[in-house]
C-alpha positions as CSV (number, residue, x, y, z in Angstrom):
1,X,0.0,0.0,0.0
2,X,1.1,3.5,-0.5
3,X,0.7,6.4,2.0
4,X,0.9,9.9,1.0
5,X,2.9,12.5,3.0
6,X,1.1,15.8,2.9
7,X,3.9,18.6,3.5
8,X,1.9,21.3,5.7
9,X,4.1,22.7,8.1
10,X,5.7,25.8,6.9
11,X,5.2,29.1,8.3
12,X,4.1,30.7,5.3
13,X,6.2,33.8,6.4
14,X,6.7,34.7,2.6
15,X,3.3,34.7,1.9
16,X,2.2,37.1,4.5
17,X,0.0,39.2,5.1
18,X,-2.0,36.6,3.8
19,X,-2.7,33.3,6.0
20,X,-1.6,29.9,5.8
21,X,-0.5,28.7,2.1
22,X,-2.5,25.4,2.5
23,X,-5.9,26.8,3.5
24,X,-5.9,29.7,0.6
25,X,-9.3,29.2,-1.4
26,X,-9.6,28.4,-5.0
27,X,-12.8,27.6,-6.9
28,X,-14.2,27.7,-3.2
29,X,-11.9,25.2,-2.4
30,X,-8.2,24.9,-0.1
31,X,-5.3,23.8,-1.5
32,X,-5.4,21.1,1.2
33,X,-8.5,20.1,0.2
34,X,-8.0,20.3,-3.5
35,X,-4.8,18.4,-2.9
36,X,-6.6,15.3,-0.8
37,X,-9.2,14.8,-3.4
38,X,-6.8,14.3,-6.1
39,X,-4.6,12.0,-4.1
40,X,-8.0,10.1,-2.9
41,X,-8.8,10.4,-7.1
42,X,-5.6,8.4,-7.6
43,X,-6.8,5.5,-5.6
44,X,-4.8,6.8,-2.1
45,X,-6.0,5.7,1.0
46,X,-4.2,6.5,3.7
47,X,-2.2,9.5,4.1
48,X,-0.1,12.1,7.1
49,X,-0.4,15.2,7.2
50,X,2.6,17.3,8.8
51,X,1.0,20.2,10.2
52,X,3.0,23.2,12.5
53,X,1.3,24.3,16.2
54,X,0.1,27.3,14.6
55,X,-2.1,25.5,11.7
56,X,-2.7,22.2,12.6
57,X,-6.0,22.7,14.4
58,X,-7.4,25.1,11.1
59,X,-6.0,22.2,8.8
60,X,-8.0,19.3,10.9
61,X,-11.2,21.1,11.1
62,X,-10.7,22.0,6.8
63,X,-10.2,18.3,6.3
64,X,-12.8,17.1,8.8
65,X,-15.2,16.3,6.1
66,X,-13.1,13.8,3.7
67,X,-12.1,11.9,6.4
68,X,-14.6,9.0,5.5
69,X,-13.4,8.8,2.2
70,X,-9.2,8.9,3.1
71,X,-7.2,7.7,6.4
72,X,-5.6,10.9,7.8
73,X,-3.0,10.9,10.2
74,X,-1.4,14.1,11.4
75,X,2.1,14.6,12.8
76,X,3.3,18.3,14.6
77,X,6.5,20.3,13.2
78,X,7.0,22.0,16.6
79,X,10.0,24.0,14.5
80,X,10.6,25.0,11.3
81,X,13.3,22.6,11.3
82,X,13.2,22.3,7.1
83,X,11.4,19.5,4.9
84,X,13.8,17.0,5.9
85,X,12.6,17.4,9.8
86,X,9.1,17.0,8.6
87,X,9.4,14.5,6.4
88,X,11.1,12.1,9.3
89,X,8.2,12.9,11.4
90,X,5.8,11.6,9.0
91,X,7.9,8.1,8.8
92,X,7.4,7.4,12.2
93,X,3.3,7.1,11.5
94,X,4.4,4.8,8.4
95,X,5.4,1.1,8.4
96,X,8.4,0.6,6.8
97,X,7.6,-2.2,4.5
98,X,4.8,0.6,2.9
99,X,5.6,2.6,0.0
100,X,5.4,6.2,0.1
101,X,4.2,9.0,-2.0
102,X,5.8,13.0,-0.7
103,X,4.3,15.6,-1.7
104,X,3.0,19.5,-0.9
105,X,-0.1,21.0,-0.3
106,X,1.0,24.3,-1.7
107,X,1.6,22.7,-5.1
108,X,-0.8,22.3,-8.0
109,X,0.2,20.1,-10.7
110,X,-2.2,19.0,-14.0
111,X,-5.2,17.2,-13.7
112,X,-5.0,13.4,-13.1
113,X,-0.8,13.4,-12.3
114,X,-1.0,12.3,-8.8
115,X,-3.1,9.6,-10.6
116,X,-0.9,8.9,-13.6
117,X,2.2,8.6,-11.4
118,X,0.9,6.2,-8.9
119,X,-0.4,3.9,-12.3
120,X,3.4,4.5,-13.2
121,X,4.4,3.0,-10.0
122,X,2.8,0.2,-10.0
123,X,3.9,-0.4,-14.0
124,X,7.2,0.4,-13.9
125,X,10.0,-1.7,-11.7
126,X,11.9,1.1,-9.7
127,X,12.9,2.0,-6.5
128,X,12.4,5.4,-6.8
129,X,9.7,7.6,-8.7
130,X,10.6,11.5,-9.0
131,X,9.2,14.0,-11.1
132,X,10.7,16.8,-13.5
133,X,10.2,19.8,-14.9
134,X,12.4,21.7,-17.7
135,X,13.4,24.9,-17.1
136,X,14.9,27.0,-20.4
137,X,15.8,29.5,-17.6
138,X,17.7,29.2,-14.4
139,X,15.4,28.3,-11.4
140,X,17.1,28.3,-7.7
141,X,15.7,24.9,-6.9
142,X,16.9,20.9,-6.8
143,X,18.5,20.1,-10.4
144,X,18.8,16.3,-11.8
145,X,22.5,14.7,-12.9
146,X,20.8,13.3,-16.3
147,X,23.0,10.9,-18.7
148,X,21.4,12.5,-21.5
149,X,19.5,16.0,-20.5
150,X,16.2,14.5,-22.4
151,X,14.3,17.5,-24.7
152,X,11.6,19.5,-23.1
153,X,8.9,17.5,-25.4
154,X,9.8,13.7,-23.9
155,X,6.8,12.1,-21.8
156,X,8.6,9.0,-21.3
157,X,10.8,8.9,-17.9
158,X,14.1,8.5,-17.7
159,X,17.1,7.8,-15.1
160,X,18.6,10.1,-12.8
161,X,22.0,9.8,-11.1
162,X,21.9,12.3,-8.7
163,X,20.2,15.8,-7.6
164,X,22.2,19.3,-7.1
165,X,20.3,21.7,-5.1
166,X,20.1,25.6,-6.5
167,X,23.5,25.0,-8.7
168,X,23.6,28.5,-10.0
169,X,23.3,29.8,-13.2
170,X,25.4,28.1,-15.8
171,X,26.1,25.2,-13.6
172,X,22.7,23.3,-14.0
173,X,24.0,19.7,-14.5
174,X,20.7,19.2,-16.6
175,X,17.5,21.5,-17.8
176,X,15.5,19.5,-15.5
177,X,14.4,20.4,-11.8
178,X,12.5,18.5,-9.2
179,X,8.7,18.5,-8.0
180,X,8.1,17.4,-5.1
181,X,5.8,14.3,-6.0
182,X,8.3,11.7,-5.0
183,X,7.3,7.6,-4.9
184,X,9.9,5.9,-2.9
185,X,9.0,1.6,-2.8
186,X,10.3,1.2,0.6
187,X,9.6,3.6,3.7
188,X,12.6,1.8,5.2
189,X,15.0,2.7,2.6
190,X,13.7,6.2,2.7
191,X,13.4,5.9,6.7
192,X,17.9,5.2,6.7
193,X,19.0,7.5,3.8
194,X,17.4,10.3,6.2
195,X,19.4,8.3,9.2
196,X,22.7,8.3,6.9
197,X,22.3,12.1,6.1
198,X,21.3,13.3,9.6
199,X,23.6,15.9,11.3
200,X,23.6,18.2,8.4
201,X,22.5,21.5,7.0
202,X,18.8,21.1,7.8
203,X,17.8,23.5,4.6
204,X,19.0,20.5,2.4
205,X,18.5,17.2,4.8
206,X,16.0,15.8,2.6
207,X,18.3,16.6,-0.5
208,X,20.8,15.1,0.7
209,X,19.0,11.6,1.3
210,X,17.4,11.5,-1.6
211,X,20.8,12.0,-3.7
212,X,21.9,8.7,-1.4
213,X,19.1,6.8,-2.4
214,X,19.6,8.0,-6.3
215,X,23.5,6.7,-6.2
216,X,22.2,3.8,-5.0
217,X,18.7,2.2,-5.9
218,X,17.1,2.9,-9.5
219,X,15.5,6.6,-10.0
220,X,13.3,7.4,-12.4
221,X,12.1,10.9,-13.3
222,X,8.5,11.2,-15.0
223,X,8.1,14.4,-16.5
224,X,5.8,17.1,-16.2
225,X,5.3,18.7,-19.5
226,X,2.3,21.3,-18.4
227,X,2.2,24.4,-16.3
228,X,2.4,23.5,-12.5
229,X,2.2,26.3,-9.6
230,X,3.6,26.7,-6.1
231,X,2.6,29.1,-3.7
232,X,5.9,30.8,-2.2
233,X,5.1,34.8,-2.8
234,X,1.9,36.2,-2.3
235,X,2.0,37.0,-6.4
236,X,2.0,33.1,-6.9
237,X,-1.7,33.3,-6.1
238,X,-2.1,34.7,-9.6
239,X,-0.1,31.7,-11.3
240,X,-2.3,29.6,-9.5
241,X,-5.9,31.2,-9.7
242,X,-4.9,31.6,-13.7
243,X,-3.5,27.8,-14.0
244,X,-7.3,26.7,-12.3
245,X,-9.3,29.3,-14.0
246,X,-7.6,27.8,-17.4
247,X,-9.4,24.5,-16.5
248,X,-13.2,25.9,-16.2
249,X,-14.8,24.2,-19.5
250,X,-18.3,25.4,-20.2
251,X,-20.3,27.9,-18.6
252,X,-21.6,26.3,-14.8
253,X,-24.8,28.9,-13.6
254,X,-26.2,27.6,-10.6
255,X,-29.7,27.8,-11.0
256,X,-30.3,29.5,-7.5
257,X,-28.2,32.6,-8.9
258,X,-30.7,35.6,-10.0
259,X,-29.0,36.8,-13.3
260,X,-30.6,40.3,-13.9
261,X,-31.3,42.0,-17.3
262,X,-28.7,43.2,-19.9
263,X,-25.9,41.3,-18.1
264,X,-23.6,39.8,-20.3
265,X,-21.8,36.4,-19.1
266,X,-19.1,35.1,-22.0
267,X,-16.3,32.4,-21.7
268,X,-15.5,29.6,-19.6
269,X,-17.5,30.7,-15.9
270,X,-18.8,29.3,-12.5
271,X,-21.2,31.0,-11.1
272,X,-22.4,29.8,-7.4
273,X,-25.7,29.8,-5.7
274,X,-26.8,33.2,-4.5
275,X,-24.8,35.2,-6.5
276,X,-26.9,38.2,-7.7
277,X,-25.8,40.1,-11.0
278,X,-27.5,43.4,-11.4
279,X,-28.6,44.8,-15.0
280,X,-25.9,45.8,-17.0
281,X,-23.3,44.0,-15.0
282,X,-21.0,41.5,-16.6
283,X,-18.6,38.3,-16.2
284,X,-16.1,37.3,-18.6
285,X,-14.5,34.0,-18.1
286,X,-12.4,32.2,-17.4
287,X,-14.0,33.3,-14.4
288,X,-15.5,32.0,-10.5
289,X,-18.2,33.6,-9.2
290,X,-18.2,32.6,-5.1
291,X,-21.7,31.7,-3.2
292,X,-23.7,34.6,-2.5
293,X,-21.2,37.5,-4.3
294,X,-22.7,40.4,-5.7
295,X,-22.2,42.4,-9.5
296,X,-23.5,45.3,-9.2
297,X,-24.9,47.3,-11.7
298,X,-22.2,48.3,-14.5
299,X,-20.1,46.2,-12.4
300,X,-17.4,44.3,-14.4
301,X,-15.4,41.0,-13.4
302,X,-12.6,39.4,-15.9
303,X,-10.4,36.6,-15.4
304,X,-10.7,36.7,-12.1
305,X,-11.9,34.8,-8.7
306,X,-14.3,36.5,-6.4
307,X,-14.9,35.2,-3.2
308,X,-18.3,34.0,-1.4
309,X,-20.3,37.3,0.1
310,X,-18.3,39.7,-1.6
311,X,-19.9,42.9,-3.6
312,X,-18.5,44.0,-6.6
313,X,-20.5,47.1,-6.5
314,X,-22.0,49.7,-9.1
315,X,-19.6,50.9,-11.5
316,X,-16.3,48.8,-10.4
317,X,-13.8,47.0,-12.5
318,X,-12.0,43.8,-11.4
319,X,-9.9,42.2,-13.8
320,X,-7.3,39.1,-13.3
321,X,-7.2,39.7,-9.5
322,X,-8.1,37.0,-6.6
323,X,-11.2,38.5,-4.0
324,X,-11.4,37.0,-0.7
325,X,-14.7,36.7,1.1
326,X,-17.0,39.7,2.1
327,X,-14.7,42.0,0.3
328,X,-17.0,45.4,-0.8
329,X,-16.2,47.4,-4.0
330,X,-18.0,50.6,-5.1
331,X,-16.9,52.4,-8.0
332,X,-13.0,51.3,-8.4
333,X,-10.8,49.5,-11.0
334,X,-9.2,46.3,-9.0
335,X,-6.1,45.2,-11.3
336,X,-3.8,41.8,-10.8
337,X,-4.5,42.1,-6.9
338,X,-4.6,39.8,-4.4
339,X,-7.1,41.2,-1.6
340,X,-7.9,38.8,1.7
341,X,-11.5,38.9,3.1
342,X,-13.0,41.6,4.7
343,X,-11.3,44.5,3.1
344,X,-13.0,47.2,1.6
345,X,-12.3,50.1,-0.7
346,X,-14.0,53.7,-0.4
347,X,-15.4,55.0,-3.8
348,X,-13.1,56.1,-6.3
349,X,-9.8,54.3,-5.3
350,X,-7.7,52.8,-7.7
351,X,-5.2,49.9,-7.7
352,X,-2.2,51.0,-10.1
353,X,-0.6,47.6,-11.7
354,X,1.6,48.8,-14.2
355,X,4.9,51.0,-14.0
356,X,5.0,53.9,-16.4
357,X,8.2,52.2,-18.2
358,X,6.4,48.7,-18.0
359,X,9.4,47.1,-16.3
360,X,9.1,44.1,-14.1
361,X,7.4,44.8,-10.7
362,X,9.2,44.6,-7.8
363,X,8.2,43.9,-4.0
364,X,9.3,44.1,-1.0
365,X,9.1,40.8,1.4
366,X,10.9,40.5,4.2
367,X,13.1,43.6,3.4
368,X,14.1,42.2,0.3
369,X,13.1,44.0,-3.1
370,X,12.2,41.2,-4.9
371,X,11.7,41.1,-9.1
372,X,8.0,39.5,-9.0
373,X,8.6,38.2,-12.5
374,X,5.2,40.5,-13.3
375,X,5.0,43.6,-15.6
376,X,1.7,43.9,-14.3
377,X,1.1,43.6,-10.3
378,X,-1.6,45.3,-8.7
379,X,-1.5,45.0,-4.6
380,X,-1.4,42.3,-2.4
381,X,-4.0,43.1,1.1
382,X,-4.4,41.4,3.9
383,X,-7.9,40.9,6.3
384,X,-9.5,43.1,7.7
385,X,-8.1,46.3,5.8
386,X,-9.8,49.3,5.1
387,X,-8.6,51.9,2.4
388,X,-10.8,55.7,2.1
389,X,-11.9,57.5,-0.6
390,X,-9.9,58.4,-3.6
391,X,-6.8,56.6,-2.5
392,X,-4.0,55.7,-5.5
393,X,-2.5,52.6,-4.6
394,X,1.2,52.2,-6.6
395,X,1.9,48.6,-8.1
396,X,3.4,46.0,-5.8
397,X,2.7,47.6,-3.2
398,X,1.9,45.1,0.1
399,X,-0.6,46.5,2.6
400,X,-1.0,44.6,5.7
401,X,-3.7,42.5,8.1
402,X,-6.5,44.9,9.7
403,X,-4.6,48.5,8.5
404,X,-6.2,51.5,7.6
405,X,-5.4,54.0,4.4
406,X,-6.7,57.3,4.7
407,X,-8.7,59.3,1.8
408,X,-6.8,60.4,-1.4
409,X,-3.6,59.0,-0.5
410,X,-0.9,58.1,-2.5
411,X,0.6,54.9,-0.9
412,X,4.1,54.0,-2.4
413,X,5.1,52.1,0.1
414,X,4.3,48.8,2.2
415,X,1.6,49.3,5.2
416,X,2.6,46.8,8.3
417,X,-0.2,45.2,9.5
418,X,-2.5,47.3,11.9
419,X,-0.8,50.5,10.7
420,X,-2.7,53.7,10.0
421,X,-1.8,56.1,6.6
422,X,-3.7,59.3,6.6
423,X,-2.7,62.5,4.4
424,X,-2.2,65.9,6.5
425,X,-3.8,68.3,4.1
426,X,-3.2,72.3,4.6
427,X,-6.1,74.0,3.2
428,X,-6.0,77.8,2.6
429,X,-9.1,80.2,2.9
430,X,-9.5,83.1,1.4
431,X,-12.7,85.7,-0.5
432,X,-14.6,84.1,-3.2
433,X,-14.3,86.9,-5.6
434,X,-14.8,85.1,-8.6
435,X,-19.4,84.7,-8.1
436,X,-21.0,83.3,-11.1
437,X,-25.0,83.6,-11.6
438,X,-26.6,80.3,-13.3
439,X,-27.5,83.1,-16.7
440,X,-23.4,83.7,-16.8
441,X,-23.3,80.0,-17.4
442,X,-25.3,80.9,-21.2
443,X,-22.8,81.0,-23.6
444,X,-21.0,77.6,-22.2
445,X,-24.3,75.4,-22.2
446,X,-25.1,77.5,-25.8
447,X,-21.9,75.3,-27.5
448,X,-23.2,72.1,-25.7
């Protein structure tokens, strides 16, 4: 039998001000969530979870309800002690003569791969099972020793030597980099590589064991030819909302959704019960719609995810952005944003995503300025934020958990989390000499 390992236990710290990676909703869905139903798709039956104290009781109660279909077992990461830490955690919950599939709940891959690599498994005679992707570019991450550096377009696996973690550019040994969807046939032979390595860097514990295992069992590497996302940054959302908006087919209008007049619905869509679009509102897909949302009237919302309760209200523009729950809107142009629940915007403020030069957006994380990869990046918000009237918002800018931004500011920099931003305004008074009567008006409404 094989168990899955559910990687869970990170601290998310990049990602902030938004929450935990693995509970972030997609298509009304977690990642978690998204991520068990796939495994339980693929025939899995039994799987750990390693949580951290600060998420494991939030990722229990989200899983609560596909517990009668999957075995879950949970395991605490008291420390961020890296993936190697957690990963040794998980193998005490695992007999050793069980095989064992790692992977992360933060990562999407294509429909049906969990699947096809666990049919894989079973077909082909190997030790070890990893997956690839091929990278044209340099990518700091885990980079297989090939004996032939396959193309990009090969779909049938083939053997790896070894693994060299974040090489640096010009030193890739191959074009291809690891995923973590790794089948191993014996938990035991996993269970002493991580003995043999122990004592180590932690960063690259895991690494290390697995490049033990590769020098000595058989390692094959299936590749993974389509798009695949992982939620590091808080921009990552965007990959991932656009990778799973891509995959809507068809236009899905629950029939308890009251679709006014003159709206206009085109492309792929879902549209959940109780949303409400008001006349002359409009969704172009690919699109999601969450329960109970709101388009007001003239309201517009494009390749984009709105979240359950929220109101895009009259007049408002969201485009390729990802909307939280019970987020308001009321005349404002929401661009490539990432906004948690319960923020709203006062009328009239705007979310700048592109730089006058159109150069690649930077951000700031952790006091790092960071290139985002993105010529167009709207904001990223966390809960509970509320932002006045008229404010400008610059691109990449990263406003924080339950903060408050005044009336007509200009905000071109980051806002920590429960921080205030108001504008101190000098007004100066004075005569009105300058008294018009409504017939002085004539000759301007004459040319109209």
């Amino acid at each position: 039998m094989t168990v899955a390992v559910i990687l869970a236990g990170g601290e998310s710290s990049r990602l902030k001000p938004l929450g935990d990676k693995s509970l972030q909703k997609f298509i009304g869905v977690s990642l978690l969530q998204k991520h068990l139903l796939q495994l339980i798709e693929a025939g899995v039956t039994a799987c750990v979870v390693v949580t951290n104290p600060q998420n494991s009781a939030a990722l229990q109660a989200d899983l609560l309800a596909l517990q009668p279909r999957i075995a879950i077992s949970y395991t605490i990461q008291d420390e961020p002690l890296g993936m190697g830490d957690a990963v040794q955690r998980a193998l005490q919950l695992i007999d050793g003569s069980e095989s064992v599939y790692i992977t992360q709940a933060h990562d999407v891959f294509r429909e049906g791969f969990h699947t096809h690599m666990l049919n894989e498994a079973g077909n082909i005679h190997t030790d070890l099972l990893l997956t690839g992707a091929y990278m044209r570019e340099y990518f700091p991450g885990g980079y297989f020793i090939t004996e032939s550096d396959p193309s990009a377009s090969t779909a049938a696996p083939f053997r790896a030597n070894g693994i060299v973690e974040k090489p640096g550019a010009g030193n890739e040994p191959s074009h291809w980099v690891t995923l973590v969807a790794h089948w191993f046939a014996s938990a035991a032979d996993l269970k002493n590589a991580m003995a043999q390595t122990d004592g180590g860097p932690l960063g690259d514990h895991y690494e290390r064991a697995l490049a033990v295992l590769m020098r000595e069992k058989n390692a094959l590497v299936i590749p993974h030819a389509e798009p695949s996302a992982s939620l590091k940054y808080p921009w990552h959302m965007l990959d991932i909302m656009e990778l799973l908006l891509g995959r809507i087919t068809g236009q899905h209008i629950s029939p308890q959704a009251q679709i006014g007049n003159n709206v206009t619905i085109q492309g792929n869509v879902i549209i959940e019960a109780g949303v409400r679009m008001f006349p002359g509102s409009g969704v172009l897909g690919p699109a999601y719609i969450g329960e109970g949302a709101i388009i007001g009237n003239g309201a517009l919302a494009r390749g984009s995810m709105i979240g359950a309760q929220s109101v895009i209200g009259y007049g408002t523009e969201v485009a390729r952005s990802w909307i939280g729950s019970n987020v308001w809107f009321h005349t404002n142009y929401v661009g490539d944003s990432v906004i948690d629940d319960n923020v709203s915007f006062g009328s009239g403020t705007v979310t700048g995503n592109l730089r006058l030069d159109e150069g690649v957006i930077k951000a700031a994380v952790k006091g790092e300025r960071i290139a985002t990869g993105r010529v167009k990046l709207g904001q990223i918000i966390g809960s509970g934020t509320r932002i006045g009237i008229n404010a400008s918002l610059m691109p990449g800018i990263i406003i924080g958990k339950n903060a408050f931004v005044g009336p007509a500011v200009l905000l071109n920099q980051n806002v920590p989390d429960g921080k205030r931003v108001t504008l101190k305004q000098e007004l100066e008074w004075g005569e009105n000499s300058a008294i018009k009567s409504a017939e002085d008006r004539g000759a301007f409404r004459s040319k109209l």
